[in-house]
N, C-alpha and C positions, 0 to 999 in steps of 0.2 A: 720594694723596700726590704730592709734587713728583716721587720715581723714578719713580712708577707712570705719571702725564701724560707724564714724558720718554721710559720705553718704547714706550709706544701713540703717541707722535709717532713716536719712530723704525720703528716697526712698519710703521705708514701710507706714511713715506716708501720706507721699502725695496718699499712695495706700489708706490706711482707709480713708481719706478725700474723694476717688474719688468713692467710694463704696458705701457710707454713703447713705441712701435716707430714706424716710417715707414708713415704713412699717405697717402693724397691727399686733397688739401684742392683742393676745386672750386666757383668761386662758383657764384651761383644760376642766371644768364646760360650757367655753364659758356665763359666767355670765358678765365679764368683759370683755372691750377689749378699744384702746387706738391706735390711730395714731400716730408715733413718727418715728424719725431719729434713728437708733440704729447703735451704734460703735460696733464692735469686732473685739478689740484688741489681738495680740498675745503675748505678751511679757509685762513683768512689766514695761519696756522702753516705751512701746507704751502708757500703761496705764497712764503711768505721762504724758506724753506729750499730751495727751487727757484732764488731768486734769490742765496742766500750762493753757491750753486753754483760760480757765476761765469760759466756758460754764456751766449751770447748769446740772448736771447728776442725773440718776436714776440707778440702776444696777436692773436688770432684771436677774431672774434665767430661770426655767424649766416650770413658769408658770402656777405650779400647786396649789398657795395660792387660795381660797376661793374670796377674796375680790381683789385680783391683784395685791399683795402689793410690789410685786418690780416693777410697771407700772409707771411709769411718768406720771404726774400732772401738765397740762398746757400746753399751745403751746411751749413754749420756753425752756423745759425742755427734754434733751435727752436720752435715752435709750442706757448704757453698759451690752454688754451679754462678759460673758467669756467662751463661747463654746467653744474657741479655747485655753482656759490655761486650758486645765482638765488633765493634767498629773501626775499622781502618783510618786512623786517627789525618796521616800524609805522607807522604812521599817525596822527599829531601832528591832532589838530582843533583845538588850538587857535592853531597859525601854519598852518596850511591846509597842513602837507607830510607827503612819505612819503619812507621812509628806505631802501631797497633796497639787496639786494648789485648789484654788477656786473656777472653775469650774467643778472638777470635779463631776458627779454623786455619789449619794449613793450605787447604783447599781455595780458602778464601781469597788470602794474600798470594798465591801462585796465580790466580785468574785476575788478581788487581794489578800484580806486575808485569802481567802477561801483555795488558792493555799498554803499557808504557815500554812494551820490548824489553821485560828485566824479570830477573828471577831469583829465588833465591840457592845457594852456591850448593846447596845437596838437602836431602828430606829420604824420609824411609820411602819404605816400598809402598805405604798407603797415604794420603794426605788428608785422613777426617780428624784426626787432633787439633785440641784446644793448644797453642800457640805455648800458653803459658806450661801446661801437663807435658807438651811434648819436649821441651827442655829443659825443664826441672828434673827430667830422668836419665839428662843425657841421651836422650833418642842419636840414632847414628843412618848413615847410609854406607857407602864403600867409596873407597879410593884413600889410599895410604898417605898423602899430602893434605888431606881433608879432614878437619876437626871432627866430633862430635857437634849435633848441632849448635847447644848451649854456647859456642863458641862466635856462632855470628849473633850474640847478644850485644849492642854496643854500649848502652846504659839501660836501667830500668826501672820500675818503681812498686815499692811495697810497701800494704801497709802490716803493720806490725804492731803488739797491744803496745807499744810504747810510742808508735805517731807513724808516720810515712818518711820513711826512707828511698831518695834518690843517691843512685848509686851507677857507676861508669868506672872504667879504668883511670881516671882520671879523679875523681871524685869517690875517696874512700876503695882505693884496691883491694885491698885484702876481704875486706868484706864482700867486696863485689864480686868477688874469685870463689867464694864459699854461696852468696846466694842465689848463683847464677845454677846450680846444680843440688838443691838441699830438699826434695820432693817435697816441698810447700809447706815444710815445719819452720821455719821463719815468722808466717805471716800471708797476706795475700797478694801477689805480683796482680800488678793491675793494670801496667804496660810496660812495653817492651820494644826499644829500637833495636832494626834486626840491618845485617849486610846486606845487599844484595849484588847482583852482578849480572850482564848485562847475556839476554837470553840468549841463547843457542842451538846448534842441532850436536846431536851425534851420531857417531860414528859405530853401532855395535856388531861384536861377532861372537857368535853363538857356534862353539866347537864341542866335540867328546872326543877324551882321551882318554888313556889308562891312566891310574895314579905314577906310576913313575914317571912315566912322558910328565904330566904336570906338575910332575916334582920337580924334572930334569930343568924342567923352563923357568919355575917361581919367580926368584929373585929378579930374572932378565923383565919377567910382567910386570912385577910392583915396581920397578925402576920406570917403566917405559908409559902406563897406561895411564892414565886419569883417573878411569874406573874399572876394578880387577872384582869380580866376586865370581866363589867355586860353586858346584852344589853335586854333592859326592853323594853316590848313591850306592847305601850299604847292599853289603853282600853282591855285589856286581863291582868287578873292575872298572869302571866307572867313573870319571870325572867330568860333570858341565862347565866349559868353562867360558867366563860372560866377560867378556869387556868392550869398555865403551871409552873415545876419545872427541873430542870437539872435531867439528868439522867444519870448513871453511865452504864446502860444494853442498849446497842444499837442495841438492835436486834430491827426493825423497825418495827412499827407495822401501816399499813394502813389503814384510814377506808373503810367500805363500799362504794360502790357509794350511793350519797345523793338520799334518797328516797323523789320526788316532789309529791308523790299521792294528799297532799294537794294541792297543788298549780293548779293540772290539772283539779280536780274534781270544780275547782270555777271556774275556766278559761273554762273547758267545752272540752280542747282537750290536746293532746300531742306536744310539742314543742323539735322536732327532737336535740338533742344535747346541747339545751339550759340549761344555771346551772342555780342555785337556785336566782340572781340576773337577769340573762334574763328573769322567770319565769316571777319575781316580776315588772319588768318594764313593760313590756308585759297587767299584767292586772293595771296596773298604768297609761298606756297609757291614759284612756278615764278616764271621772269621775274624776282626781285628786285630785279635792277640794272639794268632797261631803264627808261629814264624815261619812254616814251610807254606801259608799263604801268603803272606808278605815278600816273603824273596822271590814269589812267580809276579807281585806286582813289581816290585823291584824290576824285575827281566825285562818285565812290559815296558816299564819308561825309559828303562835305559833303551829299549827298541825305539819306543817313541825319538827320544831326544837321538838317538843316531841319525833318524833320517826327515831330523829337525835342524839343522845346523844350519847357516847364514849369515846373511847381512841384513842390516836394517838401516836406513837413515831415516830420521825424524827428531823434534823437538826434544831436549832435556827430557822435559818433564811426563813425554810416554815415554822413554827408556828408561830411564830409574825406578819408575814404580812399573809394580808388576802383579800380578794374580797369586795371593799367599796361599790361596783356598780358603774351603768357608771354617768353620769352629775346630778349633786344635788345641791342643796342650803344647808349647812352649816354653825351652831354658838355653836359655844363652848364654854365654860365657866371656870373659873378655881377657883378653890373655898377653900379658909385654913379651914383644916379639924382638925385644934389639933395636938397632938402626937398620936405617936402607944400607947406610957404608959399612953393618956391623951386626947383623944380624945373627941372632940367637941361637935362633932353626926351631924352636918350643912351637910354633905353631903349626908346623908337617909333624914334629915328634907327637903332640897333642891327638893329632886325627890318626895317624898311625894304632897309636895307644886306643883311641877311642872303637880305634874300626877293629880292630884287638879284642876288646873288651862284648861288643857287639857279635863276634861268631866265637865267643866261648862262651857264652853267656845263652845263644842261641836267643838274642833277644827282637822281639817284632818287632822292629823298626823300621819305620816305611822312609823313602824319599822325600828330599830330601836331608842332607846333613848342610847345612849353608853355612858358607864360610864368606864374610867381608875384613873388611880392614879400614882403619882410621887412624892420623896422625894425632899426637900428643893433642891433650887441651890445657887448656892453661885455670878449669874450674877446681877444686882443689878436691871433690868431691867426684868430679867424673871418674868411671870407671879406667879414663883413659889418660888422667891429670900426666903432665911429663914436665918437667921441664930441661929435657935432652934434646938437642936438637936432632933432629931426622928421625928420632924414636918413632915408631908406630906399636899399634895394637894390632888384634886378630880377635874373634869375634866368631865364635863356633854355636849355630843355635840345631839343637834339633827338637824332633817334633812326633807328636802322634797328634791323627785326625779324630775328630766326631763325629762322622757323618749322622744327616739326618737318620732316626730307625736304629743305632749300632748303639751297643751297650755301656753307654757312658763311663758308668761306677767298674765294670772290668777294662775301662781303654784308664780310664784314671787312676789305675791301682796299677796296674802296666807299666803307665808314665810315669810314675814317684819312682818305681824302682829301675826303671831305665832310665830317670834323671840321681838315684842314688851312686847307682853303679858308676858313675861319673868324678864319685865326690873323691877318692884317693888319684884321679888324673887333676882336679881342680889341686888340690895341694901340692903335687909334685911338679906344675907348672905353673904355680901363685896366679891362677886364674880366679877371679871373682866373675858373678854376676849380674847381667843388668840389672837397675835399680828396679824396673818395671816388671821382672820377673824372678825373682828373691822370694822364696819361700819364708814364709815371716817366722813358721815352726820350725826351720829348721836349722837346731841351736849348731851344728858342727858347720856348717858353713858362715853362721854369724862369725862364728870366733873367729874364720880365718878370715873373714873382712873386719875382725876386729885389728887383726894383725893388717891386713893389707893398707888398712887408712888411718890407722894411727897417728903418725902426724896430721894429717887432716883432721883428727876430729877434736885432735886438741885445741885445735883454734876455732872448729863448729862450734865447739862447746863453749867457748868465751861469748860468742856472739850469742848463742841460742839460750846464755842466763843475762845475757843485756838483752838482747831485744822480745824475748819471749819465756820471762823465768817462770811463771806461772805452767808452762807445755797447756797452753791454751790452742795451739797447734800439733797436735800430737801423732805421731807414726810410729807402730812398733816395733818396725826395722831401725830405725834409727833411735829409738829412745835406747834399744837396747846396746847398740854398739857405743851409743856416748855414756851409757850407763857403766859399762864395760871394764 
């Protein structure tokens, strides 16, 4: 009966009410973390009624952003996790999609489609994201004809303090283009049909070049591979270069076990079962900010990865993700690179400049510099919005580690200025950063994302005083540049 549904609503809610307390919310890196009250809601009923509230919200995913960017911002602001709506709603075979809540993991829906021989079309290099976090930030993988994820969104649904919003390219475009990529200052996406396509193996090879050799080649790679991603290793001549293409012969082919003789012979012993990323933390532990330690680790991996090189055949979904290592500092960049037919060349002048900038600097910069690439998206908020045809992006992230034992506040004081010294090559090649790793302090890079999405946020800002005038959903990255 309609009383009986309304008691057991109200039941439920006086439950989340009495559950509710200040928890700490710590991303994965443990670089951020945030005291807050956090709701989990089970049901889209609860969800609103969380939201008639009137209270101010954050939605928090899986906590594995860089910067912490679904963390709540200020005492008075609370934390929604949808741990509990991660159900795999179905699976449409005949427009090739699947229909998911919000919370569900990435991890999730890859082993559901797995089951059905289907997959979906690219995902980063880990898959523990919440569905909904990992597209609202534009998360990306590599391959230049390959959107940002937010792209295989095909409709979806939010609710918003002014009611629930269904939304597709078909139903409400323009707004569907803006809330497909808006880090969850809209309201709460509660589900989400996503593309899929149908599983596969590939094809990868694993080479080192010098940088010019891999310069010499670029354009002929992005034209030709599927999946192109670099990983240049400062202060060493040095280029890994990764690609992967569908394969029709599925006979698997595995590689060797990784050979570490570099890694042991500078470290000085053997490290019983440790891979190529325990190695490296290992001798990252002490020293982490001396640069004339860092460039004999440096030497080491590029030894490593020399007499690492290969082929592998196997499923998609173990060659696109890979081993990032454990806790890091992270900034990525995203950079318009031209057309395939028409290309720029900003994203070799970028690394050029970058790796420039690195030995006059003399800065400890360890291994990785990763370089991917993505076609245009059509979210109007992606780092990578185009709407040029054959446009792609470039995608520069680098990185300093934590290892367990190593001095965090000098590896983080380190990183800020080797993510500073960055900031006149971001301006000189209108590079923005991912949304998931955007320093929220730091006003000279707001501005020039102020400038970079301007149009964009002219029409953010129409919908976000229609559907959320109150900023009952509020993000200080984004308040500020619609403020702007």
């Amino acid at each position: 009966s309609l009383g009986g549904a309304a008691a057991a609503g109200a039941a439920w809610w006086a439950m989340a009410k009495e559950t509710e307390a200040k928890e700490w919310l710590i991303n994965y890196s443990e670089t951020y973390k945030r005291e807050a009250e956090v709701i989990r809601p089970g049901s889209v009923e609860a969800v609103e009624a969380v939201i008639r509230e009137g209270g101010k919200l954050r939605v928090v995913g899986s906590g594995l952003s860089p910067n912490g960017a679904g963390f709540p911002e200020g005492d008075n602001v609370s934390a929604m996790s949808l741990v509990h709506m991660d159900d795999i709603v179905e699976f449409k075979p005949e427009t090739q999609t699947v229909v998911v809540q919000a919370g569900c993991t990435v991890r999730k829906i890859m082993e559901y489609l797995s089951e059905r021989n289907m997959t979906l079309e690219n995902f980063s290099s880990i898959m523990d994201q919440e569905i909904a976090g990992w597209t609202q930030v534009a998360a990306h993988g590599t391959g230049v004809r390959i959107p940002t994820v937010d792209d295989m969104i095909v409709s979806m649904t939010i609710q918003t303090p002014k009611g629930e919003v269904k939304l597709s390219q078909k139903d409400n475009p323009v707004l569907f283009s803006v809330a497909k990529v808006c880090c969850g200052t809209l309201g709460v996406v509660t589900e989400l049909e996503l593309k899929c396509s149908p599983k596969s193996y590939l094809r990868e090879v694993v080479s080192v070049e010098t940088r010019a050799a891999a310069a010499s080649k670029h354009m002929e790679r992005l034209r030709t591979h599927q999946h192109l991603k670099y990983m240049y290793i400062p202060t060493e001549d040095t280029v890994v270069v990764v690609t992967a293409d569908p394969t029709h012969d599925a006979t698997l082919i595995s590689p060797p076990p990784p050979k570490v003789g570099p890694f042991q012979e500078l470290l000085g012993r053997c490290l019983p079962n440790a891979s190529f990323s325990g190695y490296r933390d290992e001798l990252l532990k002490t020293n982490t900010c001396d640069a004339s330690h860092i460039k004999k680790v440096n030497k080491a991996e590029s030894a490593y990865w020399a007499v690492n090189q290969g082929v592998r055949v196997a499923d998609s979904t173990e060659v696109l993700g890979f081993d990032c290592g454990g806790h890091q500092w992270v900034y990525e960049v995203c950079i318009p690179s031209g057309t395939i037919d028409s290309p720029n060349g900003n994203d070799l002048r970028y690394l050029d400049s970058l790796l420039d900038v690195i030995q006059a600097r003399d800065i400890p910069a360890p291994s990785p510099i990763e370089v991917r690439y993505t076609s245009g998206s059509s979210s109007l908020l992606s780092p990578a919005y185009s709407t040029t045809k054959g446009e792609y992006f470039t995608w520069v992230g680098i990185i300093m580690y934590l290892p367990p034992g190593s001095d965090r506040a000098a590896i983080t004081a380190a990183f800020q200025a080797y993510r500073d010294s960055t900031s006149p090559l971001q301006t000189q090649y209108n590079a923005v950063p991912h949304w998931a790793k955007v320093d929220p302090a730091d006003r000279e890079t707001l501005e020039r994302m102020q400038r970079y999405y301007r149009p964009s946020l002219e029409i953010y800002k129409q919908f976000k005083e229609q559907l959320d005038p109150a900023n009952q959903f509020p993000w200080s990255v984004l308040d500020t540049l619609r403020e702007g």
